[in-house]
C-alpha positions as CSV (number, residue, x, y, z in Angstrom):
1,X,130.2,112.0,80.0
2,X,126.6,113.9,79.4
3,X,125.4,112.0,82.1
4,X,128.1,112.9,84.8
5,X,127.5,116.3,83.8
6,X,124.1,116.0,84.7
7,X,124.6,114.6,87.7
8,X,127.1,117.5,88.7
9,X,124.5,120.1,87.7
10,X,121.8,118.3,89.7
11,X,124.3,118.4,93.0
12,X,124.9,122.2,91.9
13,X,121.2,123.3,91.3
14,X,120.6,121.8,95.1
15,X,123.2,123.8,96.5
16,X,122.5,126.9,95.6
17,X,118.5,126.2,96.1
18,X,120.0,125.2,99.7
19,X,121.4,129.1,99.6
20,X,118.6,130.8,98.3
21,X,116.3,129.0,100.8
22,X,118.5,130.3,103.7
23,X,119.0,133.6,102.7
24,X,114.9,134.0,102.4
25,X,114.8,132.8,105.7
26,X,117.3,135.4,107.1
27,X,116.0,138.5,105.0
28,X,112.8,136.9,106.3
29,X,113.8,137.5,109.8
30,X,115.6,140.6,109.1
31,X,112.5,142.1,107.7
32,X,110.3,140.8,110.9
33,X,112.6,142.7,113.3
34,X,112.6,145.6,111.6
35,X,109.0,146.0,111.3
36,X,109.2,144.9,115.3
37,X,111.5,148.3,115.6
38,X,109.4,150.3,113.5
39,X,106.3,149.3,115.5
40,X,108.5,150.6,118.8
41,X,109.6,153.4,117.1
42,X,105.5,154.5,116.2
43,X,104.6,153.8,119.9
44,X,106.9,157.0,121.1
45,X,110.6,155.6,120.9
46,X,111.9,158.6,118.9
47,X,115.6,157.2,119.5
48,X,116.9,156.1,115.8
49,X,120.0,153.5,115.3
50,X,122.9,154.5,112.7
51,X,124.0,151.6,110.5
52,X,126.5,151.5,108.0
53,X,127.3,148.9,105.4
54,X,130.9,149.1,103.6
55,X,133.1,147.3,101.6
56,X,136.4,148.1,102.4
57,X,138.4,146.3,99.9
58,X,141.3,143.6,100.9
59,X,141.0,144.9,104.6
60,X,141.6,148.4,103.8
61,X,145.5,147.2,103.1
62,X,145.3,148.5,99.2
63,X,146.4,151.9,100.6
64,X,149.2,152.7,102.8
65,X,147.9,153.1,106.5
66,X,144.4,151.7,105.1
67,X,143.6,149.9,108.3
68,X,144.1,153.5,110.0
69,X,141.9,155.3,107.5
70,X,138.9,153.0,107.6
71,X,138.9,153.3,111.8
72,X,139.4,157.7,111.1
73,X,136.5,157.4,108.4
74,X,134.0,155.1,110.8
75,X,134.9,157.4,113.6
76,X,133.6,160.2,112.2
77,X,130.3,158.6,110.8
78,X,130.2,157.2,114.5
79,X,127.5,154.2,113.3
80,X,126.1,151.9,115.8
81,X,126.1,149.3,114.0
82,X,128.8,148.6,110.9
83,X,128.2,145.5,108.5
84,X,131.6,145.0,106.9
85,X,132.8,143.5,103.6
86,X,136.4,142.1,102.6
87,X,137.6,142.5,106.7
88,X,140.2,140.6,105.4
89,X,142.0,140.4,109.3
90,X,141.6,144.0,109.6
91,X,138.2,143.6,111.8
92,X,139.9,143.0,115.1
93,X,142.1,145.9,115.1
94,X,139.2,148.2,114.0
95,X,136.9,146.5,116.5
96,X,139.5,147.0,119.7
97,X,140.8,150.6,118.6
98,X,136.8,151.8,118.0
99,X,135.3,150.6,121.4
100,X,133.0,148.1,119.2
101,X,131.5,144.7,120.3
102,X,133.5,142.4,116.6
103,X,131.6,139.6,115.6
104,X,133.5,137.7,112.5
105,X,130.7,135.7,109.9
106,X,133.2,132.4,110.3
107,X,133.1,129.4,111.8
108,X,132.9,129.4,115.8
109,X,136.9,129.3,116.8
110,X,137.9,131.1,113.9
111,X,140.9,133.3,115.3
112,X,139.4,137.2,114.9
113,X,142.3,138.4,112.3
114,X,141.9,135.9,110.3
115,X,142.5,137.2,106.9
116,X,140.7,134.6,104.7
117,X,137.5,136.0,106.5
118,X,135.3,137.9,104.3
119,X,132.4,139.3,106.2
120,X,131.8,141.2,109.7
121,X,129.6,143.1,112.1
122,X,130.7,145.8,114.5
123,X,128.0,147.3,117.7
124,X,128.4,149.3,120.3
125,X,125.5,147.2,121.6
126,X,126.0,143.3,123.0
127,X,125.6,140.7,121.0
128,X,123.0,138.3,121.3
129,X,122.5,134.5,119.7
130,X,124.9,133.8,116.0
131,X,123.1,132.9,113.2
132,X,125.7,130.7,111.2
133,X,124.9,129.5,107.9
134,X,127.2,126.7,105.6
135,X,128.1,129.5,103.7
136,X,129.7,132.1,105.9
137,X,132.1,133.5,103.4
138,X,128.5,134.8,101.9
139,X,126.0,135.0,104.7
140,X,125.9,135.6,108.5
141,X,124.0,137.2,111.2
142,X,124.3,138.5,114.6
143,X,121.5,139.3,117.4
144,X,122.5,142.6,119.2
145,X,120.5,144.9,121.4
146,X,119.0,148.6,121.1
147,X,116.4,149.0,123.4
148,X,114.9,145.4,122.0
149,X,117.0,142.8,120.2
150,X,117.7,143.0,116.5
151,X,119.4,141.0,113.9
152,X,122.3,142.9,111.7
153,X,123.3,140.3,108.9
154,X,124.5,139.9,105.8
155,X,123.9,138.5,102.6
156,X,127.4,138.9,99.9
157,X,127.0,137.3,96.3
């Protein structure tokens, strides 16, 4: 028994080293771009980018009309770029009544209401190249454009 337990531990200990090597590397690249942008920005590109993270719990469907509240409240912060938490199969209908470019962190095919889907990104820019990890319930990117590419992607524990 001790040593099956140790053998599971081992398996667990190299999957979440796996993880934590992949999310360095994409906070890694997250952090290059944005020193890239802030280079652009210092060279006379006063134009600035609006990005808002939220979590907006079970796909905003706690509430009544939630799906309709979370598109009146991103309306008025009018972001360029939304990172999105617990989309839950709300993203598409946010995405199409918004005007956004919808990326869903899943699984290329993945139908775009999905509810098991946890994570998304909304632009009013095009999307560039995915980043997909093993682990998109937790972690996904997306390259999209503002005058020079950038990466918008998540890490979720």
């Amino acid at each position: 028994m001790k040593t099956e337990l140790w053998k599971i531990n081992i398996i667990h200990t190299n999957t979440n080293k796996s993880l934590m090597k992949r999310t360095f590397i994409l906070i890694a690249i997250c952090f290059i771009f944005l020193l890239t942008s802030e280079w652009s920005m210092a060279q006379g590109n006063k134009e600035t980018i609006k990005f808002m993270a939220w979590n907006i719990l079970h796909g905003g469907n706690d509430f009544e009309d939630g799906p309709q509240r979370v598109i009146d409240i991103i309306r008025e912060i009018d972001p360029d770029v939304v990172m999105m938490v617990e989309t839950y199969g709300s993203g598409k209908l946010i995405a199409e009544t918004l005007g956004y470019n919808f990326h869903l962190i899943a699984p290329e095919g993945t139908p775009l209401d999905d509810k098991s889907v946890n994570l998304s990104i909304y632009s009013k820019y095009p999307f560039g190249k995915r980043i997909d990890t093993e682990y998109p319930f937790y972690l996904g990117a997306r390259q999209t454009s503002f005058r020079q590419p950038f990466l918008a992607g998540f890490f979720h524990p």
